[in-house]
MIKELUM-259450 format. One record per residue: residue number from 1; x, y, z of N, C-alpha, C in turn. Coordinates in nm, 3 decimals, decimal comma. Layout:
<sites>
{seq = NUM; nxx = X; nyy = Y; nzz = Z; caxx = X; cayy = Y; cazz = Z; cxx = X; cyy = Y; czz = Z}
...
</sites>
This chain:
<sites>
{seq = 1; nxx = 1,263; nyy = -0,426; nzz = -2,800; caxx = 1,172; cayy = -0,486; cazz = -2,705; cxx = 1,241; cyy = -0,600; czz = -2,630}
{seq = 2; nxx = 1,333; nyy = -0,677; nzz = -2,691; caxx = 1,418; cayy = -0,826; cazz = -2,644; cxx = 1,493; cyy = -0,728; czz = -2,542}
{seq = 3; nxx = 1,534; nyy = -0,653; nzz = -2,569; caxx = 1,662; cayy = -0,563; cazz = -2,519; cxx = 1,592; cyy = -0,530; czz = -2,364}
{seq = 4; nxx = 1,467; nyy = -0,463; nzz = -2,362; caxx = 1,348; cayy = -0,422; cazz = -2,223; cxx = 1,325; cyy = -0,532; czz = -2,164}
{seq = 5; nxx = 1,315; nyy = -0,653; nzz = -2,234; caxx = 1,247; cayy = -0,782; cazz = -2,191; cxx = 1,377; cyy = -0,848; czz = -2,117}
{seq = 6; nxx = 1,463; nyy = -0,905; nzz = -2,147; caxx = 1,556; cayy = -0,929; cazz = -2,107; cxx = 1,710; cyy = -0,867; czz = -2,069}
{seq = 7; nxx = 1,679; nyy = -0,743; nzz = -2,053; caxx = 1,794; cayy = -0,683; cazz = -1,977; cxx = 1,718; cyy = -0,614; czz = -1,852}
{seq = 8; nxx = 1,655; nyy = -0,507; nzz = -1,884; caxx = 1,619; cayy = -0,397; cazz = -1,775; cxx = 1,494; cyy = -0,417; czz = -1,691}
{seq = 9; nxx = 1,441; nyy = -0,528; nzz = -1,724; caxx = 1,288; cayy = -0,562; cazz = -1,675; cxx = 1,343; cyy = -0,663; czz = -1,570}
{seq = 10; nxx = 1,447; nyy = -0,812; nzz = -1,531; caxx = 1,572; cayy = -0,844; cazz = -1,482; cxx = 1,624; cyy = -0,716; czz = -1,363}
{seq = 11; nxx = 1,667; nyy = -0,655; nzz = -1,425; caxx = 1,746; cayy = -0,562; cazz = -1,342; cxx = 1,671; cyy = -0,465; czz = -1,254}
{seq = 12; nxx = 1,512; nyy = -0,443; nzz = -1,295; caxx = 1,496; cayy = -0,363; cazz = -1,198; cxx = 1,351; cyy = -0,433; czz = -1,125}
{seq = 13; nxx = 1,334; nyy = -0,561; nzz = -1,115; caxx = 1,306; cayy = -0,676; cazz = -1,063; cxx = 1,315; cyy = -0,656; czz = -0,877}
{seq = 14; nxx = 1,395; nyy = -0,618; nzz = -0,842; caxx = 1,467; cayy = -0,653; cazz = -0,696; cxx = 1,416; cyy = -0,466; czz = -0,680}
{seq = 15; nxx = 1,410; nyy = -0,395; nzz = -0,713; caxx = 1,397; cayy = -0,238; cazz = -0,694; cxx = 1,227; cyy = -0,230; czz = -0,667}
{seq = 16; nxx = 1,172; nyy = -0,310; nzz = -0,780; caxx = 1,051; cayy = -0,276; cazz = -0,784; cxx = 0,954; cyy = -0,372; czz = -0,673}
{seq = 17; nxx = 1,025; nyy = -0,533; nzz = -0,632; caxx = 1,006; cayy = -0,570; cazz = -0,490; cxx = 1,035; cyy = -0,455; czz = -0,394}
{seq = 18; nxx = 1,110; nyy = -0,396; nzz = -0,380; caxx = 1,160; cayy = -0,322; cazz = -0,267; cxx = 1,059; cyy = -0,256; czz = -0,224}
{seq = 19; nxx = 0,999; nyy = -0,173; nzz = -0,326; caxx = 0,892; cayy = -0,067; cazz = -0,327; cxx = 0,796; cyy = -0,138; czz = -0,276}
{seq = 20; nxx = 0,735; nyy = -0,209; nzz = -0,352; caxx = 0,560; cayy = -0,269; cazz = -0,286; cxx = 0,610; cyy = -0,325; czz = -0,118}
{seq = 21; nxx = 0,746; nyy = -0,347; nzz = -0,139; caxx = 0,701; cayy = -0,407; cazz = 0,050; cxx = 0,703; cyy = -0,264; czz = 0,100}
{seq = 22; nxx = 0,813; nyy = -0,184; nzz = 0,076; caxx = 0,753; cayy = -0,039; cazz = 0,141; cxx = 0,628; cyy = -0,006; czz = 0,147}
{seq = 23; nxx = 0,574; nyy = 0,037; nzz = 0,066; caxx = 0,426; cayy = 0,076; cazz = 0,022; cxx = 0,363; cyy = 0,024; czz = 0,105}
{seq = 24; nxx = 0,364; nyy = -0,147; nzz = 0,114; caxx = 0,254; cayy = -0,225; cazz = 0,170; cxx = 0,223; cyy = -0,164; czz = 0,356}
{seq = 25; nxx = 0,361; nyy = -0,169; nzz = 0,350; caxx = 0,445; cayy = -0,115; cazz = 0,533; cxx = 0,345; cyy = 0,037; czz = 0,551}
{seq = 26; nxx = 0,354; nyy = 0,096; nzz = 0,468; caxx = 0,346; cayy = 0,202; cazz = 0,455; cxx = 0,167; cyy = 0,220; czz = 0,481}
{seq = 27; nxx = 0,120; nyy = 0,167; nzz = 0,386; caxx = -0,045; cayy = 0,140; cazz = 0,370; cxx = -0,082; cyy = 0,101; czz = 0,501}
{seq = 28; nxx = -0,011; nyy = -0,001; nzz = 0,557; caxx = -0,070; cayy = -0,062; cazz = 0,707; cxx = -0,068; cyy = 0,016; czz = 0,767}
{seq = 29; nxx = 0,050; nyy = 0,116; nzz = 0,786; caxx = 0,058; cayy = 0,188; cazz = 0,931; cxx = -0,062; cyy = 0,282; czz = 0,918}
{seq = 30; nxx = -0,053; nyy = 0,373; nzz = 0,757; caxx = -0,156; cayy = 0,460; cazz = 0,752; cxx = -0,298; cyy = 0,423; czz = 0,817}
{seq = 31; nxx = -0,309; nyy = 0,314; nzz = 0,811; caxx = -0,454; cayy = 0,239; cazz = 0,835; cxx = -0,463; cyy = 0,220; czz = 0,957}
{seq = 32; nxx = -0,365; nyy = 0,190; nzz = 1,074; caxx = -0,372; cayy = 0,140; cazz = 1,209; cxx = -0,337; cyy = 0,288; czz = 1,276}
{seq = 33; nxx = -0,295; nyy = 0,410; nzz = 1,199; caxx = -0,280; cayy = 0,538; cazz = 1,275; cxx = -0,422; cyy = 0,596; czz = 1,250}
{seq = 34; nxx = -0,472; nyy = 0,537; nzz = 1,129; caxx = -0,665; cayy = 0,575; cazz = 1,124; cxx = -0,718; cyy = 0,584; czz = 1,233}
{seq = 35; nxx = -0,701; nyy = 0,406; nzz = 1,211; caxx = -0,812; cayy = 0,337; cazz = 1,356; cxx = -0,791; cyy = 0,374; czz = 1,489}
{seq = 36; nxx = -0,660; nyy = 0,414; nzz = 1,524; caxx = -0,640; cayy = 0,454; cazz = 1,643; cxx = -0,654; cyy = 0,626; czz = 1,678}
{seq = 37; nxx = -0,717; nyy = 0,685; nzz = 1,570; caxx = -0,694; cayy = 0,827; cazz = 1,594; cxx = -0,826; cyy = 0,918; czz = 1,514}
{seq = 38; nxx = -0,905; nyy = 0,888; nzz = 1,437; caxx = -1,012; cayy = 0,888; cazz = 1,403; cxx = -1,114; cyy = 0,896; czz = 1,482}
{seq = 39; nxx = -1,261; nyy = 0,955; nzz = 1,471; caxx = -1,335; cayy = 0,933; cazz = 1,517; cxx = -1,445; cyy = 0,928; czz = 1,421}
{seq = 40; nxx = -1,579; nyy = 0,867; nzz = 1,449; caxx = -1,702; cayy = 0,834; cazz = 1,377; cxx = -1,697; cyy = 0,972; czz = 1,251}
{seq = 41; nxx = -1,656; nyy = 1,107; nzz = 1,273; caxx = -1,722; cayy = 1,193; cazz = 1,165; cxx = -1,580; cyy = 1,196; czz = 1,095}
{seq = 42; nxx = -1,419; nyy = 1,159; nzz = 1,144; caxx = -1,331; cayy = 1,180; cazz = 1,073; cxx = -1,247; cyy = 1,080; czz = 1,012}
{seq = 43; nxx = -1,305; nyy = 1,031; nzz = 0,943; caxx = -1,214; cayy = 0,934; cazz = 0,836; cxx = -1,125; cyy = 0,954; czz = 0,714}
{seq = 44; nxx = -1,005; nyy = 0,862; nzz = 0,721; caxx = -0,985; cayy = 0,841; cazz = 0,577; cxx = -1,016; cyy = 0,746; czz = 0,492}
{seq = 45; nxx = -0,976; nyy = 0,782; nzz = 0,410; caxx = -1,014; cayy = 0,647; cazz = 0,238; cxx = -1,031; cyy = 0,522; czz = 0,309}
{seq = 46; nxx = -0,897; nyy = 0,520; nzz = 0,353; caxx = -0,863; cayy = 0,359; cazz = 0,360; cxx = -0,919; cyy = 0,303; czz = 0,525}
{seq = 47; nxx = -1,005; nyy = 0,415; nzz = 0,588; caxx = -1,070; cayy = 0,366; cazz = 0,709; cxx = -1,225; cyy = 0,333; czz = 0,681}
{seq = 48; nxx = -1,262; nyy = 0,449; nzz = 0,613; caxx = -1,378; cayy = 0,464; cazz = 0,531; cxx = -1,396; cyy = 0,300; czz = 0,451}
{seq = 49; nxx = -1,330; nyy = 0,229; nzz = 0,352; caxx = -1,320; cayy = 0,141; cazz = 0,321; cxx = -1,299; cyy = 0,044; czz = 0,366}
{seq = 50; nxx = -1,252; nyy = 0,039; nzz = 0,500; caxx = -1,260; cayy = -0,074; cazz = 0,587; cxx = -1,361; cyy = -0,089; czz = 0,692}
{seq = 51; nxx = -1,408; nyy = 0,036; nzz = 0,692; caxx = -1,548; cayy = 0,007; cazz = 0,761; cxx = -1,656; cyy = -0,041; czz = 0,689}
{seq = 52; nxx = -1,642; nyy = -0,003; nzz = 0,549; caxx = -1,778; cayy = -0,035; cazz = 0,467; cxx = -1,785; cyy = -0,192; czz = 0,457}
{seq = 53; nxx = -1,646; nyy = -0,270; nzz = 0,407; caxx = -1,640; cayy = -0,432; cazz = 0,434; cxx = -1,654; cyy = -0,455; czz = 0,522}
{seq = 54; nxx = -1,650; nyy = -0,397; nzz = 0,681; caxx = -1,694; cayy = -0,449; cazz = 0,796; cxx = -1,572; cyy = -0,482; czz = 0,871}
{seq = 55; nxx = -1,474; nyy = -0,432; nzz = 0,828; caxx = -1,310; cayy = -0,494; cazz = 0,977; cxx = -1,321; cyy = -0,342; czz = 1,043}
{seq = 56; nxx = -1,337; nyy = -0,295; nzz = 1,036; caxx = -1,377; cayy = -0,142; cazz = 1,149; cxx = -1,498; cyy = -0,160; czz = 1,228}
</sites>
């Protein structure tokens, strides 16, 4: 467990940043190619969910 904790959890630190900013990049665009291409009967998840909080 010392060995996971302080060697490889360290090392893949900078890999696993990498990803969520992708992802995040990734999530936005999906969401702004929604809003711009969607209409009232065709949504996705993540338009669907932003309309229900009210930023759509």
């Amino acid at each position: 467990m010392q060995i996971l904790l302080r060697v490889y959890l360290p090392m893949a630190a900078p890999s696993v940043a990498a990803k969520t900013r992708l992802n995040t990049i990734r999530i936005w665009n999906e969401l702004a190619g929604a809003l711009g291409l969607t209409f009232d009967k065709a949504q996705t998840v993540t338009l669907a969910v932003a309309a229900y909080r009210g930023y759509a």
